[in-house]
C-alpha positions as CSV (number, residue, x, y, z in Angstrom):
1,X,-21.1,0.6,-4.6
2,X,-18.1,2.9,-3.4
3,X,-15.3,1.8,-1.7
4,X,-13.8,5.5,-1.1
5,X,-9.9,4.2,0.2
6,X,-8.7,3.1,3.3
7,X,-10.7,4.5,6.7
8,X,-8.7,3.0,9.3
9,X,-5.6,0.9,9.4
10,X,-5.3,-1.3,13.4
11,X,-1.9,-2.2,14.3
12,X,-1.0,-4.8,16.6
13,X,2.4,-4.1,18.7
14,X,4.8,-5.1,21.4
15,X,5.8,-1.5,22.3
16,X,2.9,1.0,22.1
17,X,5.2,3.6,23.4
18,X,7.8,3.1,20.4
19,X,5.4,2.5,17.9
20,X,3.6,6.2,18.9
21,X,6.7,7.7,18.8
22,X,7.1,6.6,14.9
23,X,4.2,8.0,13.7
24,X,4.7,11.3,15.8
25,X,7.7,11.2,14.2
26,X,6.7,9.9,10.7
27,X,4.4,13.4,10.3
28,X,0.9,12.3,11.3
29,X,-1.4,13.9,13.7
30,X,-2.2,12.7,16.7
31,X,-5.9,12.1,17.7
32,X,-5.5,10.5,21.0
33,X,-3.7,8.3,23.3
34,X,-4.0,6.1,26.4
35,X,-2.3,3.0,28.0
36,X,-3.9,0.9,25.5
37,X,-4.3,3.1,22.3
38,X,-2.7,5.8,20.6
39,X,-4.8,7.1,17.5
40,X,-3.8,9.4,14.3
41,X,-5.2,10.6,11.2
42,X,-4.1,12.1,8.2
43,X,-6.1,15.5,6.2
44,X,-8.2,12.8,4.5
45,X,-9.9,11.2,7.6
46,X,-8.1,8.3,7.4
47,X,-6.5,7.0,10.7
48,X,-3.6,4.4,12.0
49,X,-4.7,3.0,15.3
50,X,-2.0,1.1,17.4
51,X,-2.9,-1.0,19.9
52,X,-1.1,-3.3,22.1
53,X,-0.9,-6.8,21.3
54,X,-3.5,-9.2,23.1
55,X,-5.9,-6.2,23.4
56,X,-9.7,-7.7,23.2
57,X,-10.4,-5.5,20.1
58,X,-7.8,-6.9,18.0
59,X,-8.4,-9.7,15.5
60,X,-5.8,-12.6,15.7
61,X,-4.5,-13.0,11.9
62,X,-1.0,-13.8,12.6
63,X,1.2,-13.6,15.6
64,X,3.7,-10.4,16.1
65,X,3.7,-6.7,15.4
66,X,1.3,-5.7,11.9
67,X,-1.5,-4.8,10.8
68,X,-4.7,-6.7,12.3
69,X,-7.3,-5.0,10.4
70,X,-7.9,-2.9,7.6
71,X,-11.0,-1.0,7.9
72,X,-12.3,0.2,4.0
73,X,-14.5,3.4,3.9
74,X,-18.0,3.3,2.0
75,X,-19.5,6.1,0.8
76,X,-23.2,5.9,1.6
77,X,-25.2,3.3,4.3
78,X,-27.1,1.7,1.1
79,X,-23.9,0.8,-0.2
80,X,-22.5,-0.4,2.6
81,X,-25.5,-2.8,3.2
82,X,-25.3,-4.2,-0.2
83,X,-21.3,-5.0,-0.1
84,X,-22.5,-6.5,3.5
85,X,-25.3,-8.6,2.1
86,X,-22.8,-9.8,-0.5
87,X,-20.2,-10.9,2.2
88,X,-22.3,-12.8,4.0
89,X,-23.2,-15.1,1.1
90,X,-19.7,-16.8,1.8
91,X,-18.4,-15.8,4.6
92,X,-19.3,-14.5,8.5
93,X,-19.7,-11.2,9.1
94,X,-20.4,-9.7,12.4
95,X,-21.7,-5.8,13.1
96,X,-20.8,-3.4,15.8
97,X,-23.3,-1.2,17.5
98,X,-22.3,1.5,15.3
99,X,-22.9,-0.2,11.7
100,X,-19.1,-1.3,11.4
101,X,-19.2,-4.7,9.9
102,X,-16.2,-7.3,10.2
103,X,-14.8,-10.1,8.1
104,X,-12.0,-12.3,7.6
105,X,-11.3,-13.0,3.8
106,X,-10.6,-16.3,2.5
107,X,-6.8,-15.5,2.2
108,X,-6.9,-14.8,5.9
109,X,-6.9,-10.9,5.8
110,X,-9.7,-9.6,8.3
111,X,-11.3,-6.7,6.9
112,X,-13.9,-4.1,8.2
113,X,-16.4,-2.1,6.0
114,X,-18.3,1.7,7.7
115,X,-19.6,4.7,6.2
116,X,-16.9,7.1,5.8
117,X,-16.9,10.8,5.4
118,X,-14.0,11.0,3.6
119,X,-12.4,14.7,3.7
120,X,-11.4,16.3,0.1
121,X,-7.4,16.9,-0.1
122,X,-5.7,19.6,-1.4
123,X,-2.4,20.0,-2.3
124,X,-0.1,22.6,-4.0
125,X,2.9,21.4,-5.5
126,X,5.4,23.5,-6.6
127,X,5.5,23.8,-10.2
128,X,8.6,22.1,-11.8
129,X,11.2,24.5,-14.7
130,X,13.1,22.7,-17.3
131,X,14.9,24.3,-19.8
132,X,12.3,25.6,-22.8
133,X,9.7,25.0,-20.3
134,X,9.5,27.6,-17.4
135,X,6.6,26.9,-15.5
136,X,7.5,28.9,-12.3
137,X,9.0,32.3,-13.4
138,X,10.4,34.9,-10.7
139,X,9.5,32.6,-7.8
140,X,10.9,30.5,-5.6
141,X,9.9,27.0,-4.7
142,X,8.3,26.9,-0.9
143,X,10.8,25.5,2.2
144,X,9.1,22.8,4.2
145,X,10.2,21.9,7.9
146,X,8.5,18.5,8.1
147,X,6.8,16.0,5.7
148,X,3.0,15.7,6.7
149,X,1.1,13.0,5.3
150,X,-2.2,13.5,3.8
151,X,-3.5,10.5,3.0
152,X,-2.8,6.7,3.1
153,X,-2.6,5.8,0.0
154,X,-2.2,1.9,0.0
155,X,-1.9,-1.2,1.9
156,X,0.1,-4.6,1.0
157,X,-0.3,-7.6,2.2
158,X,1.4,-11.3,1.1
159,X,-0.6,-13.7,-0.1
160,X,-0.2,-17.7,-1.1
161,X,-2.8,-17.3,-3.8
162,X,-2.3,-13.5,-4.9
163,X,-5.1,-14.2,-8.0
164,X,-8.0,-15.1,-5.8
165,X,-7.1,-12.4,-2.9
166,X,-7.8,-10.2,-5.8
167,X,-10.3,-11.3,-7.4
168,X,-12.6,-11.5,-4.0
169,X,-12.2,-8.1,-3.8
170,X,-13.1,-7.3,-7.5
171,X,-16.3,-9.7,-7.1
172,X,-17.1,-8.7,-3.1
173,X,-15.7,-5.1,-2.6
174,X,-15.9,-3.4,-6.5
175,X,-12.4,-3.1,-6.8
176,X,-10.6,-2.3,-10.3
177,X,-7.6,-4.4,-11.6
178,X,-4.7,-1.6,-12.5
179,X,-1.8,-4.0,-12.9
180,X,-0.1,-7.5,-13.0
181,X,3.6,-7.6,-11.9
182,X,3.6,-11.1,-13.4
183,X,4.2,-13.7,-10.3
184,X,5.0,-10.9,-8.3
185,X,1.4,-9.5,-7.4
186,X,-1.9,-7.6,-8.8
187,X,-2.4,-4.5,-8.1
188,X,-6.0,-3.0,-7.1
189,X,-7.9,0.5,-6.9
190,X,-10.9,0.5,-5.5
191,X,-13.6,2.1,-7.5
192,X,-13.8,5.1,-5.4
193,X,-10.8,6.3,-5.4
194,X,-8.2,7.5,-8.3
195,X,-4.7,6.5,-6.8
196,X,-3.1,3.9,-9.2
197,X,-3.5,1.0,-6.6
198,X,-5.5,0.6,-3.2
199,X,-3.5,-2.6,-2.0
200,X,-0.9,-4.8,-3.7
201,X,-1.1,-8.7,-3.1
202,X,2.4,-10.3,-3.2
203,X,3.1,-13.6,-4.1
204,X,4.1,-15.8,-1.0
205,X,6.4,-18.4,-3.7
206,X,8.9,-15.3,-4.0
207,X,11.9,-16.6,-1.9
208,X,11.9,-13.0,-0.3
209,X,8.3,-14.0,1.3
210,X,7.2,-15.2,3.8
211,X,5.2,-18.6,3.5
212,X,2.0,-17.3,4.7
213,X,-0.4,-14.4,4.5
214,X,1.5,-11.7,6.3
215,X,1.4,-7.8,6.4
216,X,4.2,-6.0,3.9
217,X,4.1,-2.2,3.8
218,X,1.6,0.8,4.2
219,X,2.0,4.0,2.2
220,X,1.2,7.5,2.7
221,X,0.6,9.9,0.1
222,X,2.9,13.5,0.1
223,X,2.7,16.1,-2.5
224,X,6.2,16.0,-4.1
225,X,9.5,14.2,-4.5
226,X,10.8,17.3,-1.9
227,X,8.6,16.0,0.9
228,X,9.7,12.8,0.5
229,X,13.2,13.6,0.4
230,X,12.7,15.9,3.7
231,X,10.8,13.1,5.4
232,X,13.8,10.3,4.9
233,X,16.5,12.7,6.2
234,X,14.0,13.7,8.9
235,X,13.1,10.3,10.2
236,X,16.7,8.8,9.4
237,X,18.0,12.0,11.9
238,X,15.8,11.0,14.7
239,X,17.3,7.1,13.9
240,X,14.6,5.2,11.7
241,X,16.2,3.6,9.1
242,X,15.6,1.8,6.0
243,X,17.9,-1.1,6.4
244,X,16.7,-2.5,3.0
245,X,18.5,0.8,1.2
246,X,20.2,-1.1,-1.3
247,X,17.5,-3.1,-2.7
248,X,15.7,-0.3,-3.4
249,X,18.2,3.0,-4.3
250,X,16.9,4.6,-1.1
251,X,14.5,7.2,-2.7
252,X,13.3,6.2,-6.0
253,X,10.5,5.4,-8.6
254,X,8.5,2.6,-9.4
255,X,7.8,2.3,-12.8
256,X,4.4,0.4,-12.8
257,X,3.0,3.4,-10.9
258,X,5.1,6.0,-11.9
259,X,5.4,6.7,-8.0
260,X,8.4,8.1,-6.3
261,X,8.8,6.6,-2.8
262,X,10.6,5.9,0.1
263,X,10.4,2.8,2.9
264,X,11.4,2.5,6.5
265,X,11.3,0.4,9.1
266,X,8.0,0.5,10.8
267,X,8.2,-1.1,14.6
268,X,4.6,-1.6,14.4
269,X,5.3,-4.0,11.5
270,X,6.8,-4.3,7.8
271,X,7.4,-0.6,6.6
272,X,6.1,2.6,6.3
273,X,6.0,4.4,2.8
274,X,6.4,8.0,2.0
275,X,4.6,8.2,-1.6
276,X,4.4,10.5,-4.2
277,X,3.5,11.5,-8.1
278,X,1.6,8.6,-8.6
279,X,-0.2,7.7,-11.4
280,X,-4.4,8.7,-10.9
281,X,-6.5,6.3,-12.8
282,X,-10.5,6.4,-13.6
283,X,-12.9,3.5,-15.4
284,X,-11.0,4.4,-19.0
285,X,-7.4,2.6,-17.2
286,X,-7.3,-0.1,-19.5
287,X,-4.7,-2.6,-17.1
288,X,-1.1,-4.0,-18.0
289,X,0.5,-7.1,-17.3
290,X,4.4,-7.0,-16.5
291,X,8.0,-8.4,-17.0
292,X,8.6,-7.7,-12.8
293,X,12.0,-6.6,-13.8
294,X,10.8,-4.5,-16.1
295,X,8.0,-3.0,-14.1
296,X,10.1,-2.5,-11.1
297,X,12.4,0.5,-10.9
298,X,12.2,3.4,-13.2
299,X,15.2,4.6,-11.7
300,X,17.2,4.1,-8.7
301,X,20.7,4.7,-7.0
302,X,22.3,1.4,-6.5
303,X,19.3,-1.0,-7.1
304,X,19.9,-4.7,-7.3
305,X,22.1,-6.6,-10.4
306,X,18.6,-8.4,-11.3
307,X,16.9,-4.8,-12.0
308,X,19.9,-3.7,-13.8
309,X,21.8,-4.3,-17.6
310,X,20.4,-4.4,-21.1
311,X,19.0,-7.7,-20.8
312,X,16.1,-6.0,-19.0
313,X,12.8,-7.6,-21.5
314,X,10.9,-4.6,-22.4
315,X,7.8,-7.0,-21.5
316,X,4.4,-4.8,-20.8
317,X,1.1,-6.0,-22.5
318,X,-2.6,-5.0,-21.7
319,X,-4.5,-7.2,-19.7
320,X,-8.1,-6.0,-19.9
321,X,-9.4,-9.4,-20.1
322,X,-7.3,-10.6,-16.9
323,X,-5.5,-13.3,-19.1
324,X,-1.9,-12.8,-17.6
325,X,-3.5,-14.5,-14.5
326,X,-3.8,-18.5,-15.6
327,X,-0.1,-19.3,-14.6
328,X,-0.3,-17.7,-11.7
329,X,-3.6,-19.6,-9.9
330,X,-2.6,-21.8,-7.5
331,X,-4.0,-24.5,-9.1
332,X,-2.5,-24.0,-12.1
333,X,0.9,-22.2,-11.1
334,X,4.2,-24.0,-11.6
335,X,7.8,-23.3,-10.3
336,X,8.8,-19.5,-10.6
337,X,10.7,-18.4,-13.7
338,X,14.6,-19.4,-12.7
339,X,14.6,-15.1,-12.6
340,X,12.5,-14.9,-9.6
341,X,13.8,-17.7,-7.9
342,X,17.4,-15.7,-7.9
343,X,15.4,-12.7,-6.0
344,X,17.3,-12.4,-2.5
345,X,16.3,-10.3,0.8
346,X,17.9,-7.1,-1.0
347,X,15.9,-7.5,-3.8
348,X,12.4,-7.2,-1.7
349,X,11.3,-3.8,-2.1
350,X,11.9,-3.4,-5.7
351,X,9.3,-5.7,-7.4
């Protein structure tokens, strides 16, 4: 059963005309827009739809601007039917006229599930010199004008009980556990797809969270650290900001994923991600359980005192049998290491 990556992401929003304006501006393409909608997609297939808030077609998970549903792409109508069947064993599922089936998981997150004819990708880096190592000789690397998304690459969402939101998925939906950012959050691929991580499930304890399920970020694949770098000074011209610069150096890299990325303010909710140089991942990923310090920031310009000094643990160990989870089920997870309870608002974005 093939979960191929996100179809469709539905935002909920105050301001339709200020939330279309965004994604214009962000790099995506539009599709379509009326006084209730505004629609875009990305070279995969995937889309963002934005609707206004109260709108009949939106579920209800929480009040305010985010997103309502995530709609996951499946790659045939057999499998879609058995993921359905397997739903509806615990929970109710109802079907549109055109096969779209619709959930709410038991950590409050609705979900839908179509076929999808997800569109292949191409992309053509530039090739990167180092000294000893030429890898682009006599040429010189290509000028961009914009950055254009060309796929969404994840979703992330809090969660009070990060361990079962991610383990309903693995036993309902197929999807692969990649990495534990130990009381932070799991990350998850589905299995068809090779992007290190599908969605990320963040620990509601962390005293930079919000007591509830709630929607975090959504990020956008781009081919290179240069697009990324053109999209921030692009967006941050025409006045979208990332008011949370400091906590995470602005442009920088995860170390978990490898990936090099950049948030901003989304006014449709949370943030918006430009992504890049992640790690791809198949069946042979054997997962890791992580020090969150330590798993955090590979590098980055001005990140937080708790992500910095040479007291950092060196603390990675492989988790294929899921055994970094126990302290961390809510029924058997106890107050936060005194680290993680000394996380503030600037320090959000870099677990």
């Amino acid at each position: 059963m093939s979960i191929l990556g996100v179809e469709s992401v539905i935002f909920g929003v105050d301001d339709l005309e200020t939330c279309t304006r965004f994604w214009e501006d962000f790099g995506l393409v539009p599709v379509s827009r009326d006084e209730t909608e505004s629609i875009f997609e990305v070279a995969s297939g995937s889309r963002v739809i934005v609707r206004r808030n109260g709108d009949a077609r939106l579920p209800q998970p929480f009040e305010g601007n985010g997103v309502k549903e995530t709609i996951w792409g499946v790659d045939s109508e057999e499998n879609l039917e058995k993921l359905v069947a397997g739903l509806a064993e615990d929970l109710e599922v109802t079907r549109d006229a055109d096969g779209t089936a619709h959930c709410v998981c038991p950590d409050g997150q609705p979900i839908g599930l179509r076929v999808w004819n997800k569109r292949d990708v191409l992309s053509q880096p530039d090739a990167v010199n180092a000294p000893g190592c030429i890898q682009r000789l006599n040429q010189h690397r290509k000028w961009r004008h914009k950055a254009i998304p060309k796929t969404i690459n994840h979703v992330v969402f809090f969660s009070d009980d990060y361990v079962s939101s991610y383990e309903f998925y693995r036993d309902k939906l197929g999807f692969r556990y990649t990495d534990h950012s130990k009381g932070v959050g799991i990350f998850a691929r589905a299995d068809g797809t090779y992007e290190h991580h599908s969605i990320f499930w963040v620990n509601t304890d962390l005293p930079v969270a919000p007591d509830h399920f709630g929607f975090m970020h959504i990020a956008f694949g781009l081919e290179d650290i240069d697009e990324v770098m053109l999209g921030a000074n692009i967006m941050d011209k025409k006045g979208w900001k990332n008011t949370s610069m400091n906590s995470s150096g602005g442009i920088s890299r995860h170390r978990i994923s490898s990936a090099i990325y950049y948030y901003i303010d989304n006014p449709c909710g949370g943030e918006a991600e430009y992504h890049a140089d992640t790690d791809y991942l198949d069946d042979n990923w054997v997962p890791r359980a992580w020090d969150f310090k330590f798993g955090s920031l590979l590098w980055s310009h001005n990140a937080p005192p708790i992500f910095r000094g040479d007291d950092i643990p060196w603390d990675m160990t492989f988790d294929a049998d899921e055994s970094s989870f126990e302290p961390y089920r809510k029924a058997n997870k106890k107050d936060l290491d005194k680290d993680l309870a000394g996380l503030t608002d600037d320090d959000e974005h870099a677990i």
